[in-house]
Every structure is written in structure tokens, then in C-alpha cells.
NUMIDREN-288689 format. One line per 5 residues: their letters; for each residue y, z, x of C-alpha. Coordinates in steps of 0.25 Angstrom, whole numbers, plus 5000, padded with zeros to 4 digits. Example, Ala and Ser with C-alpha at 12.3 -4.5 7.8 and 13.67 -1.06 7.14 Angstrom:
% NUMIDREN-288689
as> 4982,5031,5049; 4996,5029,5055
This chain:
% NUMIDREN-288689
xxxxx> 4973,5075,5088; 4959,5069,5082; 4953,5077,5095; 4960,5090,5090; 4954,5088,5076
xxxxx> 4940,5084,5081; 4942,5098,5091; 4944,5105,5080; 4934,5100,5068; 4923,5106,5065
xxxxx> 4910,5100,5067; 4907,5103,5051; 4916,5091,5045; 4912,5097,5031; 4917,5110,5034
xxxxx> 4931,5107,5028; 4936,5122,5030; 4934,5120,5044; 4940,5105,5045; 4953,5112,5038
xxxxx> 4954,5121,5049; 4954,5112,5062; 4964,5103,5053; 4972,5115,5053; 4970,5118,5067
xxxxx> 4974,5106,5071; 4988,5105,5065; 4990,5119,5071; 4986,5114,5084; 4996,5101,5082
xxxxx> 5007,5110,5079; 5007,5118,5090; 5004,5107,5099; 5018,5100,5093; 5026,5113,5095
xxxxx> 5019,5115,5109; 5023,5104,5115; 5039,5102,5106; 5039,5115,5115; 5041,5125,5101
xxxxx> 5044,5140,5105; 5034,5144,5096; 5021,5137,5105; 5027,5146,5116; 5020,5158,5111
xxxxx> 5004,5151,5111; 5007,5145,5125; 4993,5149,5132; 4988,5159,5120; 4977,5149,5114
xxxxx> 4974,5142,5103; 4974,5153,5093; 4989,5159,5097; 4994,5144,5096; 4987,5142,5080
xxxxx> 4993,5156,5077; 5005,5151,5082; 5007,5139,5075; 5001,5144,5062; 5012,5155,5064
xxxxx> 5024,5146,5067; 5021,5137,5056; 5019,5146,5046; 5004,5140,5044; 4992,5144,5037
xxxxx> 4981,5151,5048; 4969,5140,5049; 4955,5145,5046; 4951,5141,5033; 4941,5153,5033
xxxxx> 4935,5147,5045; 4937,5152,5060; 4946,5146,5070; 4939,5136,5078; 4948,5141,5090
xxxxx> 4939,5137,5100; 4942,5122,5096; 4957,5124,5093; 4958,5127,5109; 4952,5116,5113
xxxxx> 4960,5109,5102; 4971,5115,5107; 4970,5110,5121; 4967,5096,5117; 4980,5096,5110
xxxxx> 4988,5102,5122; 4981,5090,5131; 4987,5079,5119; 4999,5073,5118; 5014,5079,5117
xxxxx> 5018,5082,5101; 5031,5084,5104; 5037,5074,5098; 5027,5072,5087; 5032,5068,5073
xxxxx> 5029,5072,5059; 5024,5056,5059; 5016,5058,5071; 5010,5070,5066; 5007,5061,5052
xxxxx> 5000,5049,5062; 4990,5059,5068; 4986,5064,5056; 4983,5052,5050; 4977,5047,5060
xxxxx> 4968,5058,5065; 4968,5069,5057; 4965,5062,5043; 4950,5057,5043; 4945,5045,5034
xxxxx> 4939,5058,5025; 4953,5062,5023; 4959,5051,5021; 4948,5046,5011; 4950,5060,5004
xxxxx> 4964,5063,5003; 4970,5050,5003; 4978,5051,5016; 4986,5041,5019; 5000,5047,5029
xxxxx> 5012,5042,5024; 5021,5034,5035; 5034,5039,5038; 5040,5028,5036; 5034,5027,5023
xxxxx> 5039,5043,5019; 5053,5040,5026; 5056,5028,5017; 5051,5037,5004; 5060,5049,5007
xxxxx> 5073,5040,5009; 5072,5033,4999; 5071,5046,4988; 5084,5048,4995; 5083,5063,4995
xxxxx> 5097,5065,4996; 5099,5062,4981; 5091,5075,4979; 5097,5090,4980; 5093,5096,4990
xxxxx> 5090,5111,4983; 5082,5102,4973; 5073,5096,4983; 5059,5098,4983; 5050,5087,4990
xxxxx> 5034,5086,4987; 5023,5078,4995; 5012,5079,4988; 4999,5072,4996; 5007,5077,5009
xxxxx> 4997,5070,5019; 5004,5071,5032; 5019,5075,5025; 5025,5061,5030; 5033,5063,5016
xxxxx> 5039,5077,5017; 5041,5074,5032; 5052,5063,5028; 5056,5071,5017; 5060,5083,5027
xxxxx> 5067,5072,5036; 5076,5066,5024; 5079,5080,5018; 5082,5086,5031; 5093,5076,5033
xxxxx> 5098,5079,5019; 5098,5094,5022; 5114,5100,5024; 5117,5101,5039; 5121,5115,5041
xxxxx> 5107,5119,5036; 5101,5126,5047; 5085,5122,5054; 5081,5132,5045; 5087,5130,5034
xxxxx> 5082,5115,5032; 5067,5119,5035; 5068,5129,5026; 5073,5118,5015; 5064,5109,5019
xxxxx> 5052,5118,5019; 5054,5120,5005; 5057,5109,4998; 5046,5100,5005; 5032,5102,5001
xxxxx> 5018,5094,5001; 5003,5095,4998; 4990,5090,5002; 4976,5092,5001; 4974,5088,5015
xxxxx> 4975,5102,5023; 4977,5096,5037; 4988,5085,5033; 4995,5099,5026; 4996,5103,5040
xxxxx> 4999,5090,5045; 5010,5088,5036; 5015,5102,5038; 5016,5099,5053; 5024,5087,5050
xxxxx> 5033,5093,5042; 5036,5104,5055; 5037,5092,5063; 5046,5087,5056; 5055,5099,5054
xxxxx> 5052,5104,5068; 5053,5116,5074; 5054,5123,5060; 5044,5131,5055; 5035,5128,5045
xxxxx> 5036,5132,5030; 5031,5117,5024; 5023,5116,5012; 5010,5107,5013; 5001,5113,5005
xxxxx> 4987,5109,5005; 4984,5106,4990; 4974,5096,4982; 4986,5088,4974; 4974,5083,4965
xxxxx> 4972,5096,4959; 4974,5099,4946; 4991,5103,4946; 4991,5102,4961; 4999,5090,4962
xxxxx> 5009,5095,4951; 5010,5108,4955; 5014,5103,4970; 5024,5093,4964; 5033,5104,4957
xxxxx> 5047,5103,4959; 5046,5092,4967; 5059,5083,4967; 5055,5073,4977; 5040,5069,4979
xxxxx> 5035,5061,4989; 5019,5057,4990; 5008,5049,4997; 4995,5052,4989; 4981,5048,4990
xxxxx> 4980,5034,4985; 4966,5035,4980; 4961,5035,4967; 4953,5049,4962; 4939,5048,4963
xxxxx> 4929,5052,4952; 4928,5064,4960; 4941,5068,4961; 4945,5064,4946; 4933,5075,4943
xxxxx> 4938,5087,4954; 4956,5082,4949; 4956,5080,4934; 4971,5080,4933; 4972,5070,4944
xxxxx> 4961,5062,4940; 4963,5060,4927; 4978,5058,4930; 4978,5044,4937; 4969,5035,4947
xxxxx> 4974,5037,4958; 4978,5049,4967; 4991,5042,4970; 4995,5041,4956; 4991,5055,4952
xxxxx> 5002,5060,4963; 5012,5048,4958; 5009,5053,4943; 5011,5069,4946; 5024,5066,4956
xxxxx> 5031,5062,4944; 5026,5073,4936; 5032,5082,4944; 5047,5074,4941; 5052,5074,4956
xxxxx> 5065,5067,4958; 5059,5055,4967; 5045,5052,4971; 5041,5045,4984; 5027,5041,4985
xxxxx> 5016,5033,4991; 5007,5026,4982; 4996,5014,4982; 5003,5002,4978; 4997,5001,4964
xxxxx> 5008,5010,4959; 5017,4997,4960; 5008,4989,4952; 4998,4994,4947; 4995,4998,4933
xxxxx> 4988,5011,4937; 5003,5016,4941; 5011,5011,4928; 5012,5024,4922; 5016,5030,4936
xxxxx> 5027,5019,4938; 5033,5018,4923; 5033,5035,4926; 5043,5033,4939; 5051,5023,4933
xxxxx> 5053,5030,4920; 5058,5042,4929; 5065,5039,4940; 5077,5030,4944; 5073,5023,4954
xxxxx> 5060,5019,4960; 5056,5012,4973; 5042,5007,4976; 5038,5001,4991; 5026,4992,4993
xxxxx> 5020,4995,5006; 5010,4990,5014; 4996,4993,5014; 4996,4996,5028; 5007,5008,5027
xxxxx> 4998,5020,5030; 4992,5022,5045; 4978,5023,5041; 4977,5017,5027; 4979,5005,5020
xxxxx> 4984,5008,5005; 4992,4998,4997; 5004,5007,4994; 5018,5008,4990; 5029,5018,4988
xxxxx> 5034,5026,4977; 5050,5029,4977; 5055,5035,4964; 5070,5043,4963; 5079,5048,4953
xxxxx> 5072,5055,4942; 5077,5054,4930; 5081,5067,4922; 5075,5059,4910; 5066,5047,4907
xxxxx> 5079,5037,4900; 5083,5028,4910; 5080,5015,4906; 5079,5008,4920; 5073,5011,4934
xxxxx> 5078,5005,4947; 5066,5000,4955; 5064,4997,4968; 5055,4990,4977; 5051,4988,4992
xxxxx> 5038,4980,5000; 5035,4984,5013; 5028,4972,5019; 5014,4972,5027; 5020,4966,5040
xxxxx> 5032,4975,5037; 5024,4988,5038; 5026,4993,5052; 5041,4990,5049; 5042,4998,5038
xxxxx> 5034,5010,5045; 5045,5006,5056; 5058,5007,5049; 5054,5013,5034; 5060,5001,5028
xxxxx> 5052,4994,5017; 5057,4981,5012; 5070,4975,5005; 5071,4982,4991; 5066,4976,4977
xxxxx> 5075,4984,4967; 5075,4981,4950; 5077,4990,4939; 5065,4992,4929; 5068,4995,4913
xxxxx> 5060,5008,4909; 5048,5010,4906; 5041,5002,4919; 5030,5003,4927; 5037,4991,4933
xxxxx> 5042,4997,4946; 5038,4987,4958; 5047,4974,4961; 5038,4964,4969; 5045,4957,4980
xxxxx> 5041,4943,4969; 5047,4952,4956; 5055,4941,4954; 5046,4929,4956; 5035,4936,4945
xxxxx> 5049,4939,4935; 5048,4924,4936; 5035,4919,4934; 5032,4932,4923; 5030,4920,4913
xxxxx> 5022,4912,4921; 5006,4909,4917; 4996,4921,4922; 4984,4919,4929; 4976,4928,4920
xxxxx> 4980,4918,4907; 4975,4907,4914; 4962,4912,4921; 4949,4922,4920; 4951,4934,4931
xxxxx> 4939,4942,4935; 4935,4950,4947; 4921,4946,4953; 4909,4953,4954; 4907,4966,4959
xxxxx> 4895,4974,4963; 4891,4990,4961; 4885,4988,4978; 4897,4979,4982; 4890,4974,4994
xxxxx> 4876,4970,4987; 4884,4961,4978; 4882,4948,4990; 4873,4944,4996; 4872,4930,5007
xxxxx> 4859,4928,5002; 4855,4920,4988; 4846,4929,4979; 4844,4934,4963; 4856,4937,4955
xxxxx> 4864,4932,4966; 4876,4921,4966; 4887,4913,4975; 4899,4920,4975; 4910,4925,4983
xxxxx> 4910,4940,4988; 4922,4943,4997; 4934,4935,4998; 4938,4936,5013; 4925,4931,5013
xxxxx> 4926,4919,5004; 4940,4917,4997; 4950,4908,5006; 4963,4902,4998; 4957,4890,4991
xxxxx> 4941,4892,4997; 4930,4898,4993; 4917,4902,5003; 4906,4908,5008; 4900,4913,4993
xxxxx> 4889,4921,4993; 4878,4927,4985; 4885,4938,4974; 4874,4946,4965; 4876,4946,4951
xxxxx> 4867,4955,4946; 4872,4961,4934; 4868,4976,4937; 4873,4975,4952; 4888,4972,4946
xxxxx> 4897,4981,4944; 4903,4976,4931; 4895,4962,4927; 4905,4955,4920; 4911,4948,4932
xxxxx> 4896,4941,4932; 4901,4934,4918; 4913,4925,4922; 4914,4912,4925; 4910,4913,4939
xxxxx> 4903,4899,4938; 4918,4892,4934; 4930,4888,4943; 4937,4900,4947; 4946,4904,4959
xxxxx> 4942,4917,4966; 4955,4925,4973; 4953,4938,4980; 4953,4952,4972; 4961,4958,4982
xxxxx> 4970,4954,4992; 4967,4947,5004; 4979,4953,5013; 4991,4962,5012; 5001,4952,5013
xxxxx> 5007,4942,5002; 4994,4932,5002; 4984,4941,4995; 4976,4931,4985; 4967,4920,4989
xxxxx> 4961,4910,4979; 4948,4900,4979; 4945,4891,4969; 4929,4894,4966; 4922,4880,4960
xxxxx> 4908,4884,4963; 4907,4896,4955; 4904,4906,4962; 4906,4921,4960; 4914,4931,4965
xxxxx> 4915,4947,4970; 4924,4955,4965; 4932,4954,4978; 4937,4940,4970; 4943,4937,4957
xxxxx> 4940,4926,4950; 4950,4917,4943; 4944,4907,4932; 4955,4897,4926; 4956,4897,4911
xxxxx> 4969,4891,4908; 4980,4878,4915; 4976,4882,4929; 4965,4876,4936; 4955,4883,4946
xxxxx> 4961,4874,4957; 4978,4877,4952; 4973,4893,4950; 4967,4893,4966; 4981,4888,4970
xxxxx> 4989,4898,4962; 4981,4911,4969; 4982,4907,4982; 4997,4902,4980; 5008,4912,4985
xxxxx> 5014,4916,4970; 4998,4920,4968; 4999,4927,4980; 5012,4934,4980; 5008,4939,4964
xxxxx> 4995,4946,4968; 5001,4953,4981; 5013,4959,4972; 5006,4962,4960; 4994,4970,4967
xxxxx> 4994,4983,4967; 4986,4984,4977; 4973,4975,4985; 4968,4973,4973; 4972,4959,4964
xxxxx> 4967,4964,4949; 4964,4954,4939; 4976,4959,4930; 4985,4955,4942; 4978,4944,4945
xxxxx> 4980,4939,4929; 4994,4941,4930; 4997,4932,4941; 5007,4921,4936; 5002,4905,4938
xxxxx> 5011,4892,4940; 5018,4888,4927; 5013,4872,4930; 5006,4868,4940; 5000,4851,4945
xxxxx> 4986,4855,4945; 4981,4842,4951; 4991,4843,4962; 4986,4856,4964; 4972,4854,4964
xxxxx> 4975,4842,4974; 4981,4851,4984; 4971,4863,4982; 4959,4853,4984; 4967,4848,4997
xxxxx> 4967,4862,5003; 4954,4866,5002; 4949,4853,5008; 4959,4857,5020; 4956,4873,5020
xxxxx> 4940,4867,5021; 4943,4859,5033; 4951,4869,5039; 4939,4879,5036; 4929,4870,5043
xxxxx> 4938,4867,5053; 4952,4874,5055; 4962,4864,5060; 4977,4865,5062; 4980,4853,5056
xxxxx> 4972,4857,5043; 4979,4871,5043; 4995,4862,5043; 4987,4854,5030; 4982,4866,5022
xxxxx> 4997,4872,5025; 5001,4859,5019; 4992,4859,5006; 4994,4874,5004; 5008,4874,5003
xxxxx> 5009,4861,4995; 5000,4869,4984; 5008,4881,4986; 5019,4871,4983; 5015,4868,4970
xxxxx> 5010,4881,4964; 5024,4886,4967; 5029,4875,4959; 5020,4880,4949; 5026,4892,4947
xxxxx> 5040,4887,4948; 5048,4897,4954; 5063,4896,4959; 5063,4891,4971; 5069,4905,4976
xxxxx> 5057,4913,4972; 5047,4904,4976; 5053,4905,4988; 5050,4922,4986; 5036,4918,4984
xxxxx> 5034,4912,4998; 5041,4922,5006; 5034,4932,5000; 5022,4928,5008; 5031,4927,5020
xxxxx> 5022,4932,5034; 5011,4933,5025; 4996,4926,5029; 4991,4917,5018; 4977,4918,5016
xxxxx> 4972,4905,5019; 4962,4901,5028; 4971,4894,5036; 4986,4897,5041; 4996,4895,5031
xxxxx> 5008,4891,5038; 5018,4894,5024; 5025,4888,5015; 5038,4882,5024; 5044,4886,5038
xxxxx> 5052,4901,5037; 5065,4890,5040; 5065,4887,5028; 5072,4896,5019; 5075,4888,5005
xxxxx> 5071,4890,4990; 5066,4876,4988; 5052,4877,4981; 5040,4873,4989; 5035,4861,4983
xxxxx> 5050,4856,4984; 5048,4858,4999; 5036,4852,4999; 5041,4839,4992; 5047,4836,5001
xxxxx> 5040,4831,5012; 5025,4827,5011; 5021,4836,5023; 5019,4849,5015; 5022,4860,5021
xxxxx> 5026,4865,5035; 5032,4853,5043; 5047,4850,5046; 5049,4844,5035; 5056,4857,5027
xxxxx> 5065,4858,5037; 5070,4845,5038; 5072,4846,5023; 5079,4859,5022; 5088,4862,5033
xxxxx> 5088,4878,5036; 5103,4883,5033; 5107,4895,5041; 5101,4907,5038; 5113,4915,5035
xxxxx> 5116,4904,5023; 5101,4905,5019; 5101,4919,5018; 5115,4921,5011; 5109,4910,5001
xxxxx> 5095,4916,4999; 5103,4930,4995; 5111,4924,4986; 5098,4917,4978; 5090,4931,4979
């Protein structure tokens, strides 16, 4: 397919009248290549009679629009494309998601996918949408589904699937495309994924004509978005995720002015439009970030029930956005209900081929919310921060800043000593292990190369503990701290945290790398990003032995040095040892039930600590039992990962454990 394209470019890539017609041409070639070789009565009549009778064919069948965008016909090249195709593989048995995967992956170019936001929707992803809207609740006459932002119709072709199912069964072939036809719909700037999701709609609905409505349309435009969504009853959407530049602020005023982000301008005008369910894709901020508060208290204000799906960053073929899906149904005629039923889903990120396997995201979170909220996501944890929602906050015993940052990011370090230039630490995969700090370099503090100066003003010279300003993984270990006693400075790749309460620098490292820390920031992030307003928020022990601590803490370093200078297995089984002991003791700290705690540490079940050495876990999976850590650890003076747990506690069968964990649930 890429050499079809390339066949068919032209050799100007500015000339965009030109690079619209070979798109063109090529969908026309791919269509009568498909119907070519499923053997379609219709390719019959261009057997032999060149490339121009087999366009004029396929434009005709199809009902499509003649390609020459007031330029000529490169015909000479559509032979030859022609032919390569002949020579390619067999499409007969091509699918709508087939179709999707080759233009995602040779048709839309980095330029593209820069400039419109393109990012495919997986089917699974669009099946799971469309079933759980549960169309059936809907009348049929009444129907009318929109994809605004069509891309390559992934969308609309699960719509057409479920509704064809739902359609009565003495309807004759043509009685259902003609239903179909008209009440599925979608726009998109994009010319050639027009074509592309037209093609995937015939496909899908094979061997009927066309009739399919994919215009091509700037939604940004000022009413465009609005006007396409009239009459909608079901509206289903991927958008771009990007935020509007300057430029396009200027040249969209409406959408500009209306919100930050592309995403949230599409959310904001769906539910102008009042559909009777909305299934979206959006950037998972709208979960939790405040940007999307309006947006969310909106949807819960009008709509019965809403489900939300965290999914994992690595959900689209060729990008890699944090993101999560939008499920709201049953309108409400007027705004007085007083409660809305929520529900929430998490697709882990070793459970993503899975989900793109079977379409089944994880076990459900369900609550009801008292109205007004912007309340609407129900972490796997809710009920461990319920608990400790009067628990002392970071951010009322400590100063937060970010570090410094530069206007020329890149001519802010140096390895070399020089004027106006100090010790500090730039990037943290470079510098920030749990518990050590190294490899500082020379960070310039002239005022006039700083992007804002006032980072240069705190109290860089003072005890402090640097953690990573945004995540160091996609699993549940996403926050690494460092006690900094040599006062050094910082990028603004780091935050620094400077005690000024009960909590020592020493008790506060512990804390951020510990796993209630940890499991805070990765559920209350709305995306890579830790901002100091969550950081602030998160909660801290209630009491807590700081000599004890200090003890331990001072013990590991000497052990994670050693095993630096020389990695040892022996060392590894003694930093396992000390770390879980000072794990031990901030979870006693925090005094949770038993049964929560236990949450805790299966939260953070096949996830990779980030320590410099292996961490082994807490105990051995055998063991299945509620008993606090540092009761477990009490009880023997080996600490950690010996025998010793199961000689204490004897596993009962797994049937009585279960049966017994449900019932406490």
C-alpha cells in the first residue's frame, strides 16, 4: 500500500491539491482491488479495459465523487499503480479493522498525525463503547448516530454491527442499508480517512452500495461542530487530544476561547447538542483534572448513569496518550434528580493485549454521587483515601516547589564549573535512585537565562528531599524520593520538598518512597505529570517512631552503597530485608485496618519497584491473610522473605480463603 501511495504522489509535497487527488485515487484503486478479487459482478465490466474504465467504474458503483481537484489525472501512474496492486496480496477477506490498520500505518504521516490529532480507535475499544450504550433502549425510528472526528469510522462501524442486529428480521438487504445509511453519519477534516472510513463502512456492509455520509469538514470552525451534531441521539467520538495552539486560537475563535483543549471542546458541544448517550475517548485528565470539572458536574447533572474506563497508555497502535473512556446514558428530560449512579473500570498495563483480545476491561467500581459533582471517578483505593481523608497532608507539613527551569532548556547544564553556575541535579533517571542521590552537575542560575527566577529564591542550601516530577513508569511504582543533605539545586524535572512541621527530612524520604505515597500519586494523576497541588494533598502517617526510622533508613543506604560499588546477592536478600521492615513501620503509621492495608500491597501486585536492586515483595503470594506487616514481621527476627511466614501461618484451602475474603469485602 505505502508503494501504491508513493506511485501515486506527486513530486511537489507542497502541492496539497495534487496530494488530495492521489489519496483519492488510491482508495479507488483499494476498492476495486477488494471487489476484484471477493469476485463482485460489478469489476466484471473493467476486466482488460484499463485504469481509467476501472476509476469510472468504482466511482460509479459507489456513488463517489470524480477525483481531479481541478488537476488532470496522473493516469499514467494510476496504471502502474494499478498493476502493482494486481501483483499484491489477496483482499478478499479484508476487514473494516484491516482497512483501519493499513491506514494507520501507511497512509497517515507524522505531518498528519501532528496536525489533525490522528490517533485510530481499536475495535475493541469502539465494541466495548457501543455495547455498553445498550442501543436497544433506544427507538429505532428515533435513532440518529453521529461520529464527529471520524478518522478511520472504527465507531460507526461497531455502531452499524450492533444496530444491524437490533434491526427486525423480515427487513429485506435493502431495506437495512437504506436505514442504516441514514441514520449513521460522521465528519472529518482529513480527506483521505473520509474515504477510508467510507470504505470501511462498505466493507462492513458488503456488497451494498454506497449512500454513507463522511463528510469532509473543519469541526473547528465556527458552528461546524454544532451544526454537524444536530439531532443527534447517540454521539460517539475520538478527538484530537491536543490543546489549540496560538495559531489556531486566532484562525477558531469560538473554539479557542471555548476551552484548552480540542478534546474538551468536542466533550463541551456533544452535550450541547443533548444526545441521549455519549461515548467518548478523551485524555485521562477528564477523570481528574480540574480543567474538566465543569464538563464532568455537566454530565452528572444530566445523565443517569455514567461509566468512565481508565485505559492504558499504550492503547492506540502508533501513539502513546494517557486516556480514558467516556460512557454517559439516559438523559434526563429535566435537570431534578438528585443522585447519579457512577461507575468505574481500569484496564491494566499488562492487561492491554487482553482487553484488545476479548474487549473486557476490569471488574466494575459502582457508587452513586449526590448532585451537584464533578466527583465521577472511583479509584481502585476510594475506600482506603475515605479513610485517611483526616489524615495530616504533606503540603501542611512541608514547602513544595518545582526546580529550576531555563528559556534553552538544554544550555541550563553544563559538566564543566564556570561563572554563574552551581551543583545540582538535572535529570532524574540520571541522578535520583529510592533513598540516593548522584552524579550532580553544574546548573546555571543566571537570572535573565531563567524562565520564571523565583525557583532561584528558596532554600536550596537547606535539607530537602527531591522526588521526580513526573512518573518514572506506567505501573503502580511511579514516585522515587532522595533525601538531599548537601544542598544542592534542582531542574524542574525534580520537586523539591523542604520539611517545616512533626516530619523529619529522614521520616518524609521514607513516606515518598513507601507504597501508600506511591499508590496516591499514580491514582491521583491526571496524567505523567505530579503537580504540586497533588503532591500537597498527599496524606502522611498519623504517628510515627522517627528514631526507629531514621535507624533503618541509615541502614539502607549503607546497604544500597555497597550494593552500588559492588552488587551482591547476599546484599540484595539484606536491602529486601531493611526495606520491607521500613515499609513495616510507615504502614503502621498510617494505621490502616488490616483488610486495607492489605489493598495497599496488592495494588502494586506484578508491578517493578523502582529500586536499584530487585525487590523481592512484601511476603510469598501463599500467603493470603490481613494481619498488618509489622505484626508479621514481629514475629521472627529474619525480616522478610524466609520460611518463617509459613510456618506461622498455615495456608487454609483456597476455597475457605476466598469464601472468607468475600464475605470481609
Amino acid at each position: 500500500m505505502a508503494d501504491v501511495v508513493a506511485i501515486l504522489s506527486p513530486s511537489n509535497p507542497d502541492d496539497l491539491g495534487a496530494q488530495r487527488s492521489a489519496f483519492r485515487l488510491t482508495f479507488r484503486l483499494l476498492a476495486a482491488k477488494i471487489l476484484a478479487d471477493r469476485g463482485h459482478a460489478i469489476a466484471e465490466e473493467w476486466g482488460g479495459q484499463g485504469v481509467g474504465a476501472v476509476l469510472a467504474g468504482i466511482q460509479s458503483y459507489y456513488g463517489l465523487a470524480v477525483v481531479d481537484d481541478g488537476e488532470p489525472l496522473p493516469l499514467d501512474r494510476a496504471a502502474v499503480a494499478w498493476a502493482r496492486l494486481g501483483q499484491a496480496i489477496n483482499l478478499r477477506n479484508i476487514s473494516a479493522d484491516s482497512l483501519a490498520f493499513v491506514y494507520e500505518n501507511t497512509l497517515v504521516t507524522a505531518d498528519t498525525r501532528r496536525l489533525f490529532g490522528t490517533h485510530s480507535t481499536p475495535r475493541a475499544v469502539a465494541e466495548y463503547v457501543v455495547g455498553a450504550l445498550r442501543l436497544e433502549r433506544f427507538d429505532i425510528e428515533q435513532l440518529r448516530l453521529v461520529e464527529p472526528f471520524t478518522g478511520a469510522g472504527i465507531f460507526l462501524v461497531a455502531a452499524l454491527k450492533r444496530l444491524r442486529d437490533l434491526l427486525p428480521a423480515n427487513w429485506s438487504a435493502s431495506q437495512r442499508h437504506a436505514y442504516l445509511v441514514q441514520r449513521l453519519s460522521g465528519a472529518e477534516l482529513d480527506m483521505f480517512a473520509c474515504e477510508v472510513a467510507t470504505l470501511s463502512l462498505i466493507l462492513a456492509d458488503y456488497p451494498n452500495a454506497n449512500g454513507w455520509k463522511i463528510k469532509s469538514r473543519d469541526l473547528f470552525d465556527d458552528g461546524a461542530l454544532t451544526q454537524t451534531l444536530a439531532g443527534a441521539t447517540v454521539i460517539l467520538c475520538n478527538p484530537p487530544f491536543e490543546d489549540f495552539t496560538p495559531d489556531e486560537r486566532r484562525d477558531y475563535p469560538e473554539a479557542g476561547s471555548a476551552a484548552a483543549s480540542k478534546a474538551a471542546f468536542a466533550l463541551q458541544k456533544a452535550v450541547e447538542a443533548a444526545p441521549g448517550a455519549l461515548g467518548f475517548v478523551l485524555p485521562r485528565g477528564f477523570l481528574l483534572h480540574h480543567g474538566y470539572r465543569e464538563l464532568r458536574t455537566k454530565i452528572a447533572t444530566v445523565y443517569d448513569e455514567v461509566e468512565l474506563v481508565s485505559l492504558p497508555d499504550r492503547i492506540f497502535q502508533k501513539a502513546s496518550y494517557p486516556c480514558a473512556l467516556l460512557i454517559a446514558s439516559g438523559r434526563r428530560a429535566e435537570e431534578v434528580a438528585k443522585i447519579t449512579r457512577v461507575v468505574s473500570r481500569t484496564v491494566p498495563e499488562q492487561d492491554c493485549l487482553n482487553f484488545l483480545r476479548s474487549g473486557e476491561p476490569g471488574p466494575e467500581r459502582i457508587a452513586t454521587r449526590s448532585l451537584p459533582t464533578s466527583d465521577l471517578w472511583i479509584s481502585e483505593l476510594d475506600e482506603v483515601w475515605a479513610y485517611l481523608a483526616r489524615a495530616p497532608r504533606l503540603g501542611d507539613h512541608a514547602q513544595i516547589h518545582r526546580g529550576l527551569r531555563w528559556k534553552v532548556q538544554g544550555k541550563g547544564v553544563s559538566d564543566e564549573p564556570g561563572p554563574l553556575r552551581e551543583r545540582g541535579y538535572f535529570r532524574p533517571r540520571d541522578s535520583l535512585l529510592a533513598y540516593e542521590l548522584r552524579r550532580p552537575r553544574w546548573l546555571d542560575v543566571a537570572p535573565e537565562n531563567q524562565v520564571w527566577p523565583a525557583p532561584l529564591t528558596r532554600p536550596w542550601r537547606e535539607p530537602k528531599i527531591l522526588i521526580n516530577a513526573q512518573r518514572v513508569s506506567r505501573g503502580a511504582w511511579r514516585l522515587t524520593a532522595a533525601a538531599d543533605r548537601d544542598g544542592m539545586l534542582a531542574s524542574q524535572q525534580f520537586t523539591g520538598i523542604w520539611p517545616s512541621g512533626d516530619y523529619s527530612v529522614n521520616v518524609l524520604e521514607a513516606i515518598l518512597n513507601g507504597p501508600v505515597a506511591n499508590a496516591f500519586v499514580t491514582e491521583h494523576s491526571a496524567n505523567q505529570h505530579f503537580t504540586n497541588e497533588m503532591v500537597k494533598r498527599l496524606p502522611l502517617p498519623s504517628r510515627i517512631d522517627d528514631i526507629a526510622l531514621s535507624e533503618l533508613t541509615q541502614r539502607y543506604r549503607a546497604q544500597l552503597r555497597a550494593y552500588l560499588a559492588r552488587p551482591d546477592s547476599a546484599l540484595v536478600i539484606e536491602l529486601n530485608k531493611t526495606l520491607v521492615e521500613i515499609d513495616a513501620v510507615i504502614l503502621q503509621g498510617y494505621d490502616l485496618p488490616p483488610r486495607l492495608e492489605r489493598r495497599v500491597l496488592d495494588f502494586f501486585s506484578g508491578a517493578k519497584r523502582p529500586t536499584a536492586h530487585p525487590f523481592a515483595g512484601w511476603m510469598p503470594p501463599e500467603v493470603r491473610t490481613f494481619t498488618p506487616l509489622h505484626e508479621l514481621l514481629g514475629r521472627s527476627q529474619s525480616l522478610g522473605r524466609g520460611s518463617w511466614v509459613l510456618d506461622v501461618f498455615k495456608p487454609i484451602p483456597s476455597t475457605e480463603a476466598d469464601a472468607i475474603a468475600h464475605f470481609i469485602d
